[in-house]
C-alpha positions as CSV (number, residue, x, y, z in Angstrom):
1,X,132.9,-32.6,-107.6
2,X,132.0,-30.2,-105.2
3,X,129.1,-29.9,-102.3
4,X,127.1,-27.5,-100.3
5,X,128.1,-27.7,-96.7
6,X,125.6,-29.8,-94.6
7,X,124.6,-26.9,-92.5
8,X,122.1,-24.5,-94.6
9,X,122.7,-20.4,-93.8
10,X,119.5,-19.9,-92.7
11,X,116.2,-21.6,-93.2
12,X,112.7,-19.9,-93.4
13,X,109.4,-21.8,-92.1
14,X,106.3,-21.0,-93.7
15,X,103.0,-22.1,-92.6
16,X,103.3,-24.9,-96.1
17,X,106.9,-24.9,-97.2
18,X,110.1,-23.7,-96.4
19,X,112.9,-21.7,-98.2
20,X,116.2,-22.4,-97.7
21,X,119.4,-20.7,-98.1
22,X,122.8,-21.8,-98.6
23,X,126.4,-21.0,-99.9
24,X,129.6,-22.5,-100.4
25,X,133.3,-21.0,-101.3
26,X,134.7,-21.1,-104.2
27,X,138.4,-20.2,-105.8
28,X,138.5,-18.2,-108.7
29,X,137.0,-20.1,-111.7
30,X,134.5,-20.3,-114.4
31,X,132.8,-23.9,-114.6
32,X,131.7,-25.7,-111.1
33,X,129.7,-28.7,-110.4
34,X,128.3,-29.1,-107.4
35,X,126.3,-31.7,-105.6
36,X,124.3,-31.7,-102.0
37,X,120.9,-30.1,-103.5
38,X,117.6,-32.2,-102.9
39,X,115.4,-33.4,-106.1
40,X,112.1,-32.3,-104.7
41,X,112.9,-28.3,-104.7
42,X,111.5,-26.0,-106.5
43,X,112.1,-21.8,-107.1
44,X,115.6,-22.5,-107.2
45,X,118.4,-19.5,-107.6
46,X,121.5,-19.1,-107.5
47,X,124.1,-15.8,-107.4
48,X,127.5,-15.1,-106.5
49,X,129.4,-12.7,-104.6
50,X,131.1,-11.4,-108.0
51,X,130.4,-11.7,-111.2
52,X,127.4,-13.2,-112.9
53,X,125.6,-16.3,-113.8
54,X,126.3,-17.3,-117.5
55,X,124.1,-20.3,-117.4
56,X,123.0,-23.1,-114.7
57,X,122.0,-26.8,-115.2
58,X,120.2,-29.1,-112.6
59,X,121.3,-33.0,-113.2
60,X,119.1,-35.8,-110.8
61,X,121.4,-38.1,-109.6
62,X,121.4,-40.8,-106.6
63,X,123.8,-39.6,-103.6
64,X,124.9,-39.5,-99.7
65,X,122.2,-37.2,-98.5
66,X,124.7,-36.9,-95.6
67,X,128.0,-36.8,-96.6
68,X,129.7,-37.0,-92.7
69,X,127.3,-39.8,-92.2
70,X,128.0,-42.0,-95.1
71,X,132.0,-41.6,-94.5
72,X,131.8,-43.2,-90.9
73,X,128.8,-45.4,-91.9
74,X,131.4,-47.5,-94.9
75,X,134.4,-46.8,-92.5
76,X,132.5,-49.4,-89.4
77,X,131.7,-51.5,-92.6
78,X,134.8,-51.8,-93.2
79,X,136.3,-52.7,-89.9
80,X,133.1,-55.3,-89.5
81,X,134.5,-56.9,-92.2
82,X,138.1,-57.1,-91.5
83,X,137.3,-58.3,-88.3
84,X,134.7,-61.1,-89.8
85,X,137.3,-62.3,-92.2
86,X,139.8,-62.7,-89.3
87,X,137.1,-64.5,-87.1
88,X,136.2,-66.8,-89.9
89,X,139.7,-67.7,-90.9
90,X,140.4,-68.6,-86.9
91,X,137.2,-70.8,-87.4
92,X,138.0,-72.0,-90.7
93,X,141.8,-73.3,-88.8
94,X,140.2,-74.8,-85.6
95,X,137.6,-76.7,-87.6
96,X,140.3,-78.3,-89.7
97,X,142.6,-79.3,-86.6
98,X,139.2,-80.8,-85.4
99,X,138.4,-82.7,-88.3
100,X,141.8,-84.1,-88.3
101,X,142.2,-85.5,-84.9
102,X,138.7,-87.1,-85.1
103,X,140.1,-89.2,-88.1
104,X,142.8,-90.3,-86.3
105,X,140.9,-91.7,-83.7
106,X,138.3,-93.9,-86.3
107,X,141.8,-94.7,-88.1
108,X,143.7,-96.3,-84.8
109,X,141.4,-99.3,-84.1
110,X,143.8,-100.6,-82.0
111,X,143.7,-98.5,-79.0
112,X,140.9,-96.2,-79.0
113,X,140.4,-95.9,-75.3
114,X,144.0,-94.7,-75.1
115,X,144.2,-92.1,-78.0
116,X,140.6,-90.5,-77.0
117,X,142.1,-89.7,-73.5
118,X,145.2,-88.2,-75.0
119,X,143.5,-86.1,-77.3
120,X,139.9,-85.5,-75.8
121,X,141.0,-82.3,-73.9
122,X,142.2,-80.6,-77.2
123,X,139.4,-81.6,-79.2
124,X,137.3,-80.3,-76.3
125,X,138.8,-76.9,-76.1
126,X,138.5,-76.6,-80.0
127,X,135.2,-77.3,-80.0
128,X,134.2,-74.3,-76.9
129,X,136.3,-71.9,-79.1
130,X,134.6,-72.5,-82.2
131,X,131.1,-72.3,-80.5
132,X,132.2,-68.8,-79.2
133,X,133.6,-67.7,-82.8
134,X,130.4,-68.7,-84.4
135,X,128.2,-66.2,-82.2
136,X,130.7,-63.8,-82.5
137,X,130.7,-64.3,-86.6
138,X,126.6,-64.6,-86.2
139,X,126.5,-60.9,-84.8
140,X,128.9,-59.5,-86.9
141,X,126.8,-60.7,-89.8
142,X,123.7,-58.7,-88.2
143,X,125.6,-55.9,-87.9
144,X,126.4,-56.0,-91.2
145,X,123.4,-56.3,-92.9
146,X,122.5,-53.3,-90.5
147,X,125.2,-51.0,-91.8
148,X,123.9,-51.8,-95.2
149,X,120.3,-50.9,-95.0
150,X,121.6,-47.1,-93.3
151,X,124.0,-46.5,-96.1
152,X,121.3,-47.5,-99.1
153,X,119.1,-45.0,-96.3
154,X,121.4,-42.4,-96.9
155,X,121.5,-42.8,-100.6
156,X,118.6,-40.3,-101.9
157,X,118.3,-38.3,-104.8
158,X,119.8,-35.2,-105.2
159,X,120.3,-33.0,-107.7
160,X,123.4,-31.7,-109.2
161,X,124.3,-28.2,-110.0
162,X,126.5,-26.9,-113.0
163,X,126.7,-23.3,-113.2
164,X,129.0,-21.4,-115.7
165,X,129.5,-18.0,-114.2
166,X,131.7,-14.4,-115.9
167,X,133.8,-12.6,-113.7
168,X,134.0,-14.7,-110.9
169,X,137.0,-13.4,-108.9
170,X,136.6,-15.8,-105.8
171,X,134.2,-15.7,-102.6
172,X,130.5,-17.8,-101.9
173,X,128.0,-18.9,-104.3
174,X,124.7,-18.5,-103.3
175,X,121.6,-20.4,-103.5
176,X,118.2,-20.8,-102.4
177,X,115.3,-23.4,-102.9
178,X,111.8,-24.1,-101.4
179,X,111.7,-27.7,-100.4
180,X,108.2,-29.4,-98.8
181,X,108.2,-28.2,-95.0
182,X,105.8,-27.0,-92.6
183,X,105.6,-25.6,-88.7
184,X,102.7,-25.9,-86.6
185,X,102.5,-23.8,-83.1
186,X,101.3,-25.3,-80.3
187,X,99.9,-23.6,-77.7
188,X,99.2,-24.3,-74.2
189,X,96.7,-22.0,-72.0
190,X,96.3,-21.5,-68.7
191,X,93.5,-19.5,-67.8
192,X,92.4,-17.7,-64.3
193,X,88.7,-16.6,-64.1
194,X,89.4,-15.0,-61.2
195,X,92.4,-13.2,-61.7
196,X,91.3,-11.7,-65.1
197,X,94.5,-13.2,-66.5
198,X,95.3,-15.8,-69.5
199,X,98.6,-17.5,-69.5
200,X,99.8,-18.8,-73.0
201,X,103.4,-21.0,-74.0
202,X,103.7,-21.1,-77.2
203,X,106.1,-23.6,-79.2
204,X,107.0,-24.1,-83.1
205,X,106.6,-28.3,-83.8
206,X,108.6,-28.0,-87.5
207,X,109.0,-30.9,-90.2
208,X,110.3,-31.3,-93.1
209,X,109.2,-33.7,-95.9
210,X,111.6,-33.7,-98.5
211,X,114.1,-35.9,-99.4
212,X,117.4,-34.8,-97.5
213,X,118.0,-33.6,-94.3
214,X,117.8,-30.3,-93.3
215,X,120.5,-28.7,-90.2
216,X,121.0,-25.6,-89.8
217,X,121.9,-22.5,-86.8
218,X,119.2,-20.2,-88.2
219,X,115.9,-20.9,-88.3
220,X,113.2,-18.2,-88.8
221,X,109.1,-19.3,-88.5
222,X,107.0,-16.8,-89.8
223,X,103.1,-17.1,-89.7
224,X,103.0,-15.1,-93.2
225,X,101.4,-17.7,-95.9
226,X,103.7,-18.8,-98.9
227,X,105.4,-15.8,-100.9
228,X,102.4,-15.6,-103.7
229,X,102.4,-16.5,-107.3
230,X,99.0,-15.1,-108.5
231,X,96.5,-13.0,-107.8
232,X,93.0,-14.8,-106.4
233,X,90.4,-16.2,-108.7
234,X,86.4,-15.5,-108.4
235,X,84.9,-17.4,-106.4
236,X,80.9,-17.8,-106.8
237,X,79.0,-16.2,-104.3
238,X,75.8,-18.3,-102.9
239,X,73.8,-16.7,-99.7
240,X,72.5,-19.4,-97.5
241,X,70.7,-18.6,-94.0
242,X,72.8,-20.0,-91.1
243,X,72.3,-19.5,-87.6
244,X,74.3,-16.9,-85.2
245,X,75.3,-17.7,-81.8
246,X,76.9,-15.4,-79.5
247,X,79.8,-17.0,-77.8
248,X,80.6,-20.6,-78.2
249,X,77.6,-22.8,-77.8
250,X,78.8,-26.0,-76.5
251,X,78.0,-28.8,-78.1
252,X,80.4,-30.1,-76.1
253,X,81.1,-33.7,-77.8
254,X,82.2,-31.6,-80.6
255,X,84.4,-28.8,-79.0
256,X,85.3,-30.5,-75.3
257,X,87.4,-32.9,-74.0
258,X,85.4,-34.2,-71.4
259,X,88.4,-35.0,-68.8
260,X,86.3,-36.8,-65.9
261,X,89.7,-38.2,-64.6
262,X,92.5,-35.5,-63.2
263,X,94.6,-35.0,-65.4
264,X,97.5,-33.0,-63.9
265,X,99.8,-30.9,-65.7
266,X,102.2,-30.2,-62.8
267,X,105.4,-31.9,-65.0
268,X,104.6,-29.1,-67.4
269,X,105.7,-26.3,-64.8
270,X,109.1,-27.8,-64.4
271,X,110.0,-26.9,-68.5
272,X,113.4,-25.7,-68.2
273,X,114.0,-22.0,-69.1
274,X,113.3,-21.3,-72.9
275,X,116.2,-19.9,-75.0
276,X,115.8,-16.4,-76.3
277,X,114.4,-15.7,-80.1
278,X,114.5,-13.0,-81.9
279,X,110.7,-11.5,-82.5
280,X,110.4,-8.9,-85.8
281,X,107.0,-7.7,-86.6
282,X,105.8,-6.6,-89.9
283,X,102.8,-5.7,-91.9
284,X,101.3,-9.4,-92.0
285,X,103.0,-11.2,-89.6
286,X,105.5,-12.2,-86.9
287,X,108.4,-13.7,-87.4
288,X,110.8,-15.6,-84.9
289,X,114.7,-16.4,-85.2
290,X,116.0,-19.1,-83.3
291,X,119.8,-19.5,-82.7
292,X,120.7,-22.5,-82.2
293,X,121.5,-25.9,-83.8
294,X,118.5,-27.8,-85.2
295,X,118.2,-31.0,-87.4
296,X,115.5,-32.7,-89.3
297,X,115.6,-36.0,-90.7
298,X,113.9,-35.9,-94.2
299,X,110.2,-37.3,-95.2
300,X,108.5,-36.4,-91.6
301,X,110.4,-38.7,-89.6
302,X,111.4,-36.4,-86.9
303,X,110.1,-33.5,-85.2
304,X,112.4,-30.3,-84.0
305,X,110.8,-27.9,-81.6
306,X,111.6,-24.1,-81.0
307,X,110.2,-22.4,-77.8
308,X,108.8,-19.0,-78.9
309,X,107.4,-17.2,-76.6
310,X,105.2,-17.0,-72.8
311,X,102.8,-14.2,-72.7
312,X,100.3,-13.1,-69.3
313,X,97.1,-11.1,-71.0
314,X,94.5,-9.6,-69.1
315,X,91.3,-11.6,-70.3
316,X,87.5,-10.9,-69.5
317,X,85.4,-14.4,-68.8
318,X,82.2,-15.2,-69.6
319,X,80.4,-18.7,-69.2
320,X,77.9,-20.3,-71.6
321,X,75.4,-22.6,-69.8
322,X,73.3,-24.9,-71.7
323,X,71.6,-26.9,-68.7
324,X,69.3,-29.1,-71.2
325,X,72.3,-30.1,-73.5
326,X,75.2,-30.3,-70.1
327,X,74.9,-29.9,-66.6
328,X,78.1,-28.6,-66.6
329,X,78.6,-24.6,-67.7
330,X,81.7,-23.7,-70.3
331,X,83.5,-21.1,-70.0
332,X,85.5,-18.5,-72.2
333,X,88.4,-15.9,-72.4
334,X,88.5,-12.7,-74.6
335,X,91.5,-11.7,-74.8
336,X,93.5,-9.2,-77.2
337,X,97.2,-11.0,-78.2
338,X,100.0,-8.1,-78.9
339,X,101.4,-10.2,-81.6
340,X,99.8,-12.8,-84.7
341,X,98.7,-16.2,-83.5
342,X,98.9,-18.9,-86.6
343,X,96.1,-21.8,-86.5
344,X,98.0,-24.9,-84.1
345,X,96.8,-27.1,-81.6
346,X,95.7,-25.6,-78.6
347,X,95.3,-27.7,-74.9
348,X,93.6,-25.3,-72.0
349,X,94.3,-25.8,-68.3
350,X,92.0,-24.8,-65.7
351,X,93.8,-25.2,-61.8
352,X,96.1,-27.5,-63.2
353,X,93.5,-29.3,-64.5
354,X,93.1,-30.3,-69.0
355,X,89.2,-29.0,-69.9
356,X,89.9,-28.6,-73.3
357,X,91.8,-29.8,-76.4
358,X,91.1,-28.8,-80.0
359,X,92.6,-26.8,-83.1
360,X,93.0,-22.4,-82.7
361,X,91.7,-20.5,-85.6
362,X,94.8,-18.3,-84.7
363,X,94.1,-14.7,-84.1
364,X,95.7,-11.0,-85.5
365,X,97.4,-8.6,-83.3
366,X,95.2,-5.9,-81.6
367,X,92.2,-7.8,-82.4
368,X,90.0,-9.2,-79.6
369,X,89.6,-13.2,-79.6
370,X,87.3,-15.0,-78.2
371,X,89.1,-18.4,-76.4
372,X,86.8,-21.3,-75.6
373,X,88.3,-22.8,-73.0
374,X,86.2,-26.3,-71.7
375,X,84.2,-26.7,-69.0
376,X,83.6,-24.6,-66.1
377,X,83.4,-26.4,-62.7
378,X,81.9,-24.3,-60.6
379,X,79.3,-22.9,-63.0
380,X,76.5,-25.3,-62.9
381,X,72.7,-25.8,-64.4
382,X,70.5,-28.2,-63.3
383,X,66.4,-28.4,-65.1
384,X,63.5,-29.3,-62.7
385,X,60.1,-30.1,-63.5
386,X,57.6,-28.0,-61.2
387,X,54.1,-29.3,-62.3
388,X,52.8,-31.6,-65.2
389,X,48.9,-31.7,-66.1
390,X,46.7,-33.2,-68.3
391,X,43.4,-33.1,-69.5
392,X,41.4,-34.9,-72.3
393,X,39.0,-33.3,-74.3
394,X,36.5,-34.1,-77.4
395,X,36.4,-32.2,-80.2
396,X,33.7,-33.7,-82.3
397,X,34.6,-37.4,-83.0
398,X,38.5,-37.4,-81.9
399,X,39.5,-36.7,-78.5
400,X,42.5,-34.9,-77.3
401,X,45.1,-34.6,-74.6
402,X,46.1,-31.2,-73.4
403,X,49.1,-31.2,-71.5
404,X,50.6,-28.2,-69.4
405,X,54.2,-28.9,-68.3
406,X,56.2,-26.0,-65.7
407,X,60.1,-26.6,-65.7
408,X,62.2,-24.2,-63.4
409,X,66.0,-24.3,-65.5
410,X,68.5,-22.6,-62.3
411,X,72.2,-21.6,-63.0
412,X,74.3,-21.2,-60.2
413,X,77.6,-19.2,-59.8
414,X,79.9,-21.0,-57.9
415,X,82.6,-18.9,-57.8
416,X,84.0,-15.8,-55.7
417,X,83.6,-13.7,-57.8
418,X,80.9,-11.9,-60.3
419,X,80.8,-13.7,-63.9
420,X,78.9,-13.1,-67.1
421,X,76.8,-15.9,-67.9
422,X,75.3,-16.7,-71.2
423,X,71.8,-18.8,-70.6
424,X,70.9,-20.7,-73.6
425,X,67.5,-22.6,-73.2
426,X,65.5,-24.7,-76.3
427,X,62.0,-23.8,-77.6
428,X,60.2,-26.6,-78.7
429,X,58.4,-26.7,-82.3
430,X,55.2,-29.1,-83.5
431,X,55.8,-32.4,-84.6
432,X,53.4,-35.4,-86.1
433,X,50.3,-34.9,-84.8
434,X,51.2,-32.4,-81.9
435,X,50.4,-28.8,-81.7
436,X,52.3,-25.8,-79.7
437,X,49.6,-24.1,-78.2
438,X,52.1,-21.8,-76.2
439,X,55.5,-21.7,-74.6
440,X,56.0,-18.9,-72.3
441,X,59.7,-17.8,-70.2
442,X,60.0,-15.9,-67.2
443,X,61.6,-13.5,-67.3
444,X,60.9,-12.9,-70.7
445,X,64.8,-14.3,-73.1
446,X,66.7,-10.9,-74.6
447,X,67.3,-12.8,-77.3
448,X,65.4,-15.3,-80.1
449,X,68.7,-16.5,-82.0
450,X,66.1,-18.6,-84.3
451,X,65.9,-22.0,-84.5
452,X,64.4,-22.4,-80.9
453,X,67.1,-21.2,-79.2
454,X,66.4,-18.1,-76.4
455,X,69.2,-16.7,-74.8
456,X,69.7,-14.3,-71.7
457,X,72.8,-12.4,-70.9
458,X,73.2,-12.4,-67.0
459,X,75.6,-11.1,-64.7
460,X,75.9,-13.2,-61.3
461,X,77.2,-12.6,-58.0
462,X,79.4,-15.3,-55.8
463,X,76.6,-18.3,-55.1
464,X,73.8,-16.2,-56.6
465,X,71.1,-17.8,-58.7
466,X,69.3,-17.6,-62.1
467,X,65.8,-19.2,-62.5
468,X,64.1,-19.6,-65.8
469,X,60.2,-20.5,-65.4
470,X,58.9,-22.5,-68.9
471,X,55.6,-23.0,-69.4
472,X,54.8,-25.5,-72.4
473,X,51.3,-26.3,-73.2
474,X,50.4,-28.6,-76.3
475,X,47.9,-30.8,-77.7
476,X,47.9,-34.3,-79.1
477,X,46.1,-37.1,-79.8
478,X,44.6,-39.0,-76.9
479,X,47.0,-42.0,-76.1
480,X,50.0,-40.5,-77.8
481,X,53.1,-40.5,-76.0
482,X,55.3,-37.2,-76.0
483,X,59.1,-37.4,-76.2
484,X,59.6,-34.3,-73.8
């Protein structure tokens, strides 16, 4: 029997699966069975180079999922055990002379004394030897059991092929199947509010879950989805009302790493130079080629990586501050990548510094995208409570509390140069038993998003600062306590 050569042709990443190709030469014949195919593939052809397919048959079967592998795994086997046969015989030999010289000494009751100190330094010496053959047979016996466990590893099942092809005049047999695979990018920004600039390294973390390994000289990512098999089905339509914000609200337990301790990222400037790959655009996506040797051990227990690409865009920055929900101010990049981004994990530096840590959406060519990128440091909001008054009044039998509370919410830009700012600041609503007689801002929010949340789009200079006057007055039952 025949099999596919351990290194595929080429192997194609999707976002879900991957397709692989292979081949293997063939003299001139009609009837071939061939072995080296994983059981877990699916969308399987095959062609030759001449000729044509008369018929094909796929056959599970257990075997070597590495061929190479096997061979030198039951060749050590084999040297383990001619070696442990030879250490046990020597043992076996030195344990009989032993034996034998300790009988002649209970048998010679006459002199004891005498025959112990003519034969005491042999029986010691035998004794030292078979102490040291024993741990040496001990480890061997580890090993063994070692070598055992990888070659039933290696055994997986596989599938067969029997193909019966017509004209076949010599030259390669092709296949190609889709085994379970995937590729995730990784990203890693870097951004510069005061350059205008966003730095991006971008890297392809692959796996592959099927049953056999995968190694190969070509591998192509692509972010296109799967090839597809159907056209979409209706999906209901159901209009709910959900609210709109502009930009990237925090709330930061949900979007931000909150890195109070430095966390420096100096060891990631000393990558060593990435390798060049190939970059093809088409109509829905990008696709990279990587030359170069790549293995992956089968069901997700390893993880190759192929450098893509480093790109410099020229980004506009705008903060979001949300003093009553952080002190701190977060920041975003709009930027407009020349190529498609796939959805992958993303980490954001700020001076060196991690800010943020989440999943990208991913993003198309020529389309702007909007990068949250953690907290901002020297953007900072701070609420201060000016005046609070109350007075109790009686309105027929019940009396009430009137309360007039003055909060000046300030934004400060801390940097050196000008930056957008976003100013989100709550409206409160009645609740229980107390009623909003007013709430007034000054100046007056550009925006009601709904839900109690004003907004104001600002543009600050270096150190320059933005005060928001509220005014809240209510009314509630005498005694009541407020949660303000």
């Amino acid at each position: 029997m025949l099999f596919f050569p351990l290194i595929a042709d080429s192997v194609i990443f999707y976002v879900g699966e991957a397709e692989v190709h292979r081949s293997i030469r063939l003299q001139r014949g009609e009837t071939f069975r061939i072995g080296g195919l994983p059981a877990d593939m699916s969308d399987f052809r095959v062609w030759p180079s001449s000729g044509y397919v008369l018929s094909y048959s796929l056959k599970d079967t257990v075997l070597p999922s590495d061929r190479d592998r096997y061979d030198s795994l039951r060749l050590i086997l084999r040297l383990v055990d001619h070696k442990l046969s030879r250490i046990n015989g020597r043992y076996g030999r030195l344990k009989y002379e032993k034996d034998l010289l300790l009988s002649y000494l209970t048998k010679d009751v006459r002199e004891p004394a005498k025959a112990l100190l003519s034969l005491s330094n042999r029986i010691e010496r035998n004794s030292v030897l078979m102490d040291s053959l024993k741990a040496i047979s001990d480890s061997l016996t580890r090993l063994k059991k070692d070598l055992k466990r990888q070659i039933d590893s290696v055994n997986t099942n596989q599938t067969i092929l029997k193909v019966n092809l017509k004209g076949f005049k010599g030259g390669k047999l092709f296949v190609s199947y889709r085994i379970p695979a995937s590729w995730t990018p990784s990203y890693v920004f870097r951004v510069h509010p005061e350059r205008g600039k966003l730095k991006m390294e971008a890297v392809a973390e692959v796996s592959n879950y099927s049953s056999t390994p995968i190694v190969t000289e070509r591998a192509v990512v692509t972010t296109s989805p799967p090839p597809a098999s159907s056209a979409p089905k209706h999906i209901k339509w159901v209009l709910r009302d959900i609210p709109r914000y502009y930009g990237y609200p925090p709330p930061p337990s949900a979007r931000v790493l909150e890195a109070e301790a430095e966390e420096i990222a100096a060891v990631l400037e000393k990558k060593p130079a990435m390798p060049p790959v190939q970059k093809v655009f088409t109509y829905i996506s990008t696709r990279y080629e990587y030359r170069g040797r790549i293995r992956l051990e089968p069901m997700g227990r390893s993880t190759g990586q192929i450098p893509l690409f480093k790109r410099t865009y020229k980004a506009d920055y705008f903060t979001v501050a949300y003093p009553e929900i952080s002190r701190r101010a977060y920041i975003n990049a709009v930027f407009t990548p020349d190529e498609d981004l796939a959805p992958g994990r993303a980490q954001i530096y700020l001076d060196q510094e991690l800010t943020a840590s989440f999943r990208y959406d991913g993003g198309r060519r020529g389309l702007p995208d909007t990068l949250f990128a953690g907290y901002d440091p020297f953007i900072t909001g701070k609420i201060k409570l000016v005046s609070q008054k109350r007075k109790d009044r009686r309105e027929g039998k019940k009396y009430f509390t009137v309360e007039t509370r003055v909060e000046e919410i300030t934004v400060k830009n801390g940097r050196k140069v000008k930056m957008p700012v976003v100013v989100y600041v709550r409206k409160p609503f009645a609740g229980g038993n107390v009623n909003v007689i007013h709430v007034r801002f000054k100046p007056k929010p550009e925006k009601d998003l709904g839900d109690g949340l004003m907004m104001w789009e600002v543009e600050l200079k270096p150190e320059e600062k933005f005060v928001i006057r509220r005014e809240i007055k209510v009314k509630y039952p005498k005694g009541a306590t407020l949660n303000w």
